[in-house]
N, C-alpha and C positions, 0 to 999 in steps of 0.2 A: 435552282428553281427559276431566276431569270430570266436563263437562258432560252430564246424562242424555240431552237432546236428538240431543248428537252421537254420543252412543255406542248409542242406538235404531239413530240413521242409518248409521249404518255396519254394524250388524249388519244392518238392511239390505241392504245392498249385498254383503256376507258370503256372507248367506242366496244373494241372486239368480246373483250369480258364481260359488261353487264349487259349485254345484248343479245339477241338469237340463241338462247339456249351457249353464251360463254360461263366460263369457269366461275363470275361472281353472281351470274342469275339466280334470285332464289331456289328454283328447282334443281339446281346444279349444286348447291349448297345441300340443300336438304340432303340431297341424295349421296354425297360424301359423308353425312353428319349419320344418316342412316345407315350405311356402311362400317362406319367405324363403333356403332351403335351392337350392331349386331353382333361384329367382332368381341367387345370389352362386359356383353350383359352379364353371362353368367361370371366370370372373376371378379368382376369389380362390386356385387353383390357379397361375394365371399369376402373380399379384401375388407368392403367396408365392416361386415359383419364384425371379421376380429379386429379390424384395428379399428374403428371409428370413437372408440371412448377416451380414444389419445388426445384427442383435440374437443371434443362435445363430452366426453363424461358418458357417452352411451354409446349402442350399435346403432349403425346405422341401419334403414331397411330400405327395400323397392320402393316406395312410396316417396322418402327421401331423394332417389335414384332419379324418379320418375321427377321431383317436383324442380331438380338441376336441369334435368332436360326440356323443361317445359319454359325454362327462363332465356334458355341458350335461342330456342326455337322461336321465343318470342322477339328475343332482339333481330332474327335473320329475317321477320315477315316484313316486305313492305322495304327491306333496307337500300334495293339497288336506288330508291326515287331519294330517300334520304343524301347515299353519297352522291348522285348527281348534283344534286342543289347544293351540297359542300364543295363539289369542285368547282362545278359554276361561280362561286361566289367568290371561288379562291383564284379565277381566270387559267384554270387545267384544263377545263372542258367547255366546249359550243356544239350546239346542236346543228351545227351546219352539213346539211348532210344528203347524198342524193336521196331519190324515191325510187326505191326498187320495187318491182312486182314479185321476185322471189327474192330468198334470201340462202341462197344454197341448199344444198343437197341432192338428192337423186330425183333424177329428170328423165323425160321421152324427152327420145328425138325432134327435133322439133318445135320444139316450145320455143314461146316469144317471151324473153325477156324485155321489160319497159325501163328503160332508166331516167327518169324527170327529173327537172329542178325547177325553181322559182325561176319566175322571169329575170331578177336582177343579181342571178348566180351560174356562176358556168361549170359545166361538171367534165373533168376529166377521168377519161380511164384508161386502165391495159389490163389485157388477157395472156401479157407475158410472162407474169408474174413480179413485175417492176414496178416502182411504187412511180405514180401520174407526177410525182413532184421530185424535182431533184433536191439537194441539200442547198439547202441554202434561198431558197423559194422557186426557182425557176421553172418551167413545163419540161416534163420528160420529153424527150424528141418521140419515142415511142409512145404518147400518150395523145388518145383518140378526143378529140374536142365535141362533148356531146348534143347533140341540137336538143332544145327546150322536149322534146319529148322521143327521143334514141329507144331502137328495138334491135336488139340482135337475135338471130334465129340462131338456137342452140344444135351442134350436130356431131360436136364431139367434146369431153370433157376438157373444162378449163379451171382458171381461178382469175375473179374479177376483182381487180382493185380501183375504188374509183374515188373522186374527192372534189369539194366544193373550193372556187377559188372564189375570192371575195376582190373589189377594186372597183374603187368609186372614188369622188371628188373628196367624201369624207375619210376615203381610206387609202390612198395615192399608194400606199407600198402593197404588196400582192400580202391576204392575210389566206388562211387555207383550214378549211376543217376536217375533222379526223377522219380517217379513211377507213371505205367501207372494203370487205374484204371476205370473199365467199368464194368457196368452191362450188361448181357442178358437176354432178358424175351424170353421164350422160348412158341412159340404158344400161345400167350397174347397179345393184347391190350388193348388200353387207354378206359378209361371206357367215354363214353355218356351221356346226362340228361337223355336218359330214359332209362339206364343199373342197375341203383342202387336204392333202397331204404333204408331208417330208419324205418327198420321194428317192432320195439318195443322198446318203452322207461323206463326203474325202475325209475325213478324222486322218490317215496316214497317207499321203502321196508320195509317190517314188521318190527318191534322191535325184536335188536337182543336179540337171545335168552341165557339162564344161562349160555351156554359152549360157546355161542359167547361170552360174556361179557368177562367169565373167560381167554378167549385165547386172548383179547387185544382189539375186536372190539364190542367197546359199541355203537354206532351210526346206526345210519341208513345209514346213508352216505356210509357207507364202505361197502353196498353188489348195489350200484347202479349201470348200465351198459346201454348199449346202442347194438342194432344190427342192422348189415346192411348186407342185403340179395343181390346178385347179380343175377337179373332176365333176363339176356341175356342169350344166348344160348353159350358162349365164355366166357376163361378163359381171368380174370379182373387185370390190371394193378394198385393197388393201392397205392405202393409207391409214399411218396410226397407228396401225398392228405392228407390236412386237415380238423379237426374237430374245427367247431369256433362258437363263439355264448357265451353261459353258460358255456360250459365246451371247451378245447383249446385240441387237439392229434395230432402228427403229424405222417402219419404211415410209418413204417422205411425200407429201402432197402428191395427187393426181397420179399415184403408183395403181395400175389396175392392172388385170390377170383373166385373158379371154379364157372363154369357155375350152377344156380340153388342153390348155399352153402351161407353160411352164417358165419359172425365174430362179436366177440365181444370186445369192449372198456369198462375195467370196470372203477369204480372207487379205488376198492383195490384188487390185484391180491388172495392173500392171503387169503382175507375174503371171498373174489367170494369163490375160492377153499373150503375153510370150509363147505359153504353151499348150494355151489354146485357139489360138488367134479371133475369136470374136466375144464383143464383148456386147454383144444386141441386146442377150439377156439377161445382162447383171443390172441390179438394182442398185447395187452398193457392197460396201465392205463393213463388217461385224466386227465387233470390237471383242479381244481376246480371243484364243486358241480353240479348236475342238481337241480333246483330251483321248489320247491312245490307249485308255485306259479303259472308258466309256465316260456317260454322263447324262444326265437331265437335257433336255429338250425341250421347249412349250413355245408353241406360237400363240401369243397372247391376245384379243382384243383392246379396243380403246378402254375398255373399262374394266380391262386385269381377267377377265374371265379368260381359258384357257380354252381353245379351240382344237388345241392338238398338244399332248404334253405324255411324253414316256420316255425311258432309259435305253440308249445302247450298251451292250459292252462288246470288246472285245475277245472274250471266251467263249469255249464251248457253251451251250449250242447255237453261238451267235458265227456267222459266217466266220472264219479267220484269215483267207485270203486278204482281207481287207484291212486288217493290221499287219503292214508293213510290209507288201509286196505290188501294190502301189494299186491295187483294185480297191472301188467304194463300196459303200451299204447301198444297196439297190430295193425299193421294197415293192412287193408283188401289187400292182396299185388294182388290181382285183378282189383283193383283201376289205373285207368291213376295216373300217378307222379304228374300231378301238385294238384291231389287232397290230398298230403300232408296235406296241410291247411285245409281240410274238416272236424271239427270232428266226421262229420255223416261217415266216413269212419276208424275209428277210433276206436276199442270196447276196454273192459276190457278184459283180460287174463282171461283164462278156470281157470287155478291156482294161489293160491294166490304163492307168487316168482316169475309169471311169465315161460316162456319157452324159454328159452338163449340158444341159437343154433338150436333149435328146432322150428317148425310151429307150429300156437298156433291151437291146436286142441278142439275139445268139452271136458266137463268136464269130469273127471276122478268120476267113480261111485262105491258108499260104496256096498261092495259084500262080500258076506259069502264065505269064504276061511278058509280051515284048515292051522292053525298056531303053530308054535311049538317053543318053548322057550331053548337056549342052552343057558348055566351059562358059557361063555367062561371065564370072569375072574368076580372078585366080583363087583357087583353094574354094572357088562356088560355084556347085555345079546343079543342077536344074536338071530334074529329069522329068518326061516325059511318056505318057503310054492314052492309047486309046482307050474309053471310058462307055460304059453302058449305063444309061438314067437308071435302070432296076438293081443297081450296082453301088455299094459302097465303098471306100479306098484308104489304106494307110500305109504310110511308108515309114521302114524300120532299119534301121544301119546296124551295124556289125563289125568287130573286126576279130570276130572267131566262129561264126557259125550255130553261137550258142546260146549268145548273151545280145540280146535284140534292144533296141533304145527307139524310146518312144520319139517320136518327130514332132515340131512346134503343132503340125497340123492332124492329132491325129485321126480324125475322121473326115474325109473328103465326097460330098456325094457325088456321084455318077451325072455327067451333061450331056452325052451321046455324042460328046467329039472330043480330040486330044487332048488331056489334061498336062500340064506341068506346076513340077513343087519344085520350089528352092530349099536344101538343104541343109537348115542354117543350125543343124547342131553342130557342124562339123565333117569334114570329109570322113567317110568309114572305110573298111576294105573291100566289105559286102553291103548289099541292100536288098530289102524284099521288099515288096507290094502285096499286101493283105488286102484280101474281098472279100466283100459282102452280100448274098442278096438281101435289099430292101423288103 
């Protein structure tokens, strides 16, 4: 508790929890107490019923119930001012702190944020996401030196960290107060049950192939993902929102989802990358497997409410292509949300891999194209064919005519001049080039 470092951090945490609607606010409190409130009424009326003359000699009743809850309720009113003046006193906390005019959340374009301080306080910030003070007291190099009354004009989503530095004649070493720390969503809100869906599931991807194996990912597991499309007409709030069920994601500060676009959860970033080469739209990687079996799904709110939550499986009459011949769940995103659960709503992918970021569209078709073979290094050859924008392109190797192997790239759009792909699974005997129109 001595230590300067941990008692910064903790004021810290002081600062961020009993403040702005944080986790020790009264109404933040209430509101879990009320939660769990609702949860426990009816049994623990029962419970006490039969057992309460174990310890009192009698039943308990609701009125009992109610008169626990009304003592609980009375300690939580008025408490955040109490523990500030216990930590104050106990030198955890100082109220040294900028003057903000907002304190996060969802904003227009445009808005003037103020940041003020006293005249014999200086206030540092960043919109990096880096805290204004280094370890050990020093100014971040990235941190903005505020003039006695700093406005920034807001124009795309950020998170503002900022903090008071104290140093005067009576204080010669630099002392620092806790840091204020806000997001902005900028022309964004909170997403609705029917703004989102789980637009395609990889639960079984192809067997990785010789140059997967050789780069470290032998499994299947490691090219699996998840997409979620936002089908509202507005730019989507998804920090905070979790993924629960089979696989657990939590998505991280200033995660947002334009109107109409789409993101992915994989299961290995890296392996995605290998074999699909961009990685624009992944958010992150999920913790544990999607199961070949089926399973639970739910993309959950900040506050556990489920936004999106139903079962795939496997079986009839769930598409079956998609266990284990390396096509996904693709789901008809024309469908009402709660036909999630439908699996008549539900097809196999046009390709086998699936279409990760992309709408699943009709099949890609085997077409005569002039191809041309460049030797860029040995055993790596680079081909080439001319390309039309209303055109889509994948290339597939061979070495029997029968058995086609998916390419790190396999979906390539159309630029209306020469295309070239290096063919880094491996030399084949054969190759084709799949097309599409767009």
């Amino acid at each position: 508790m001595e230590n300067p470092e941990y008692q910064l951090r903790f004021a810290d945490r002081a600062q961020k929890h009993l403040f702005h609607n944080g986790a020790l606010t009264e109404s933040a409190v209430r509101a879990r107490l009320n939660k769990r409130i609702t949860e426990l009424e009816s049994p623990i009326l029962a419970h006490a019923a039969r057992w309460g003359w174990a310890t009192a000699g009698r039943s308990y009743d609701e009125e009992d119930w109610r008169n626990e809850l009304d003592k609980i309720f009375e300690f939580v009113e008025g408490r955040e001012a109490v523990l500030l003046d216990q930590l104050t006193e106990d030198d955890l906390y100082r109220d040294w702190l900028p003057i903000l005019s907002h304190h996060g959340g969802t904003v227009s374009s445009g808005l003037t944020l103020s940041i003020k301080s006293a005249p014999s306080l200086s206030v540092f910030y960043t919109t990096d996401g880096t805290d204004p003070r280094n370890l050990g007291g020093t100014i971040n190099e990235k941190a903005v030196g505020a003039a006695l009354d700093e406005t920034l004009i807001l124009t795309e989503s950020l998170t503002l960290k900022a903090r008071v530095r104290v140093k005067s004649l009576f204080n010669p070493d630099d002392a620092w107060g806790p840091m204020l720390e806000h997001t902005y969503y900028v022309d964004a809100t909170e997403p609705e049950t029917s703004s989102l869906v789980i637009s395609e599931i990889h639960y079984r991807p192809s067997a990785p192939s010789d140059a997967e194996v050789k780069a470290g990912f032998d499994k299947r597991t490691d090219f699996e993902f998840i997409e979620i499309n936002n089908r509202s007409d507005k730019k989507l709030i998804m920090a905070d929102l979790r993924l629960a069920g089979g696989v657990r994601f939590h998505f991280p500060d200033l995660t947002e989802l334009a109107a109409g676009e789409r993101l992915l959860v994989v299961n290995n970033s890296a392996a995605f990358q290998l074999r699909y080469g961009d990685l624009d739209k992944v958010v992150g990687e999920y913790e544990g497997n999607l199961s070949n079996g089926g399973e639970r799904l739910a993309l959950l709110n900040a506050g556990g409410r489920a936004l999106i939550e139903f079962k795939y499986n496997d079986s009839a009459p769930w598409p079956l292509a998609a266990d284990g011949e390396g096509h996904s769940l693709t789901f008809n995103e024309k469908s009402d949300l709660a036909s999630q659960s439908d699996p008549a709503q539900w097809t196999s992918s046009s390709m086998i891999g699936g279409s990760p970021g992309l709408e699943n569209k009709p099949p890609l078709e085997v077409a005569s194209v002039n191809l041309r073979f460049i030797q860029s290094s040995p055993g790596q050859p680079t081909l080439t064919w001319n390309s039309e924008t209303s055109q889509s392109y994948q290339v597939q190797g061979s070495h029997n005519l029968s058995t086609w192997s998916i390419d790190s790239l396999p979906i390539l759009p159309g630029t209306g001049d020469p295309l070239s792909h290096d063919i880094i699974e491996g030399l084949y005997d054969y190759y084709r080039l799949l097309i599409r129109e767009n």
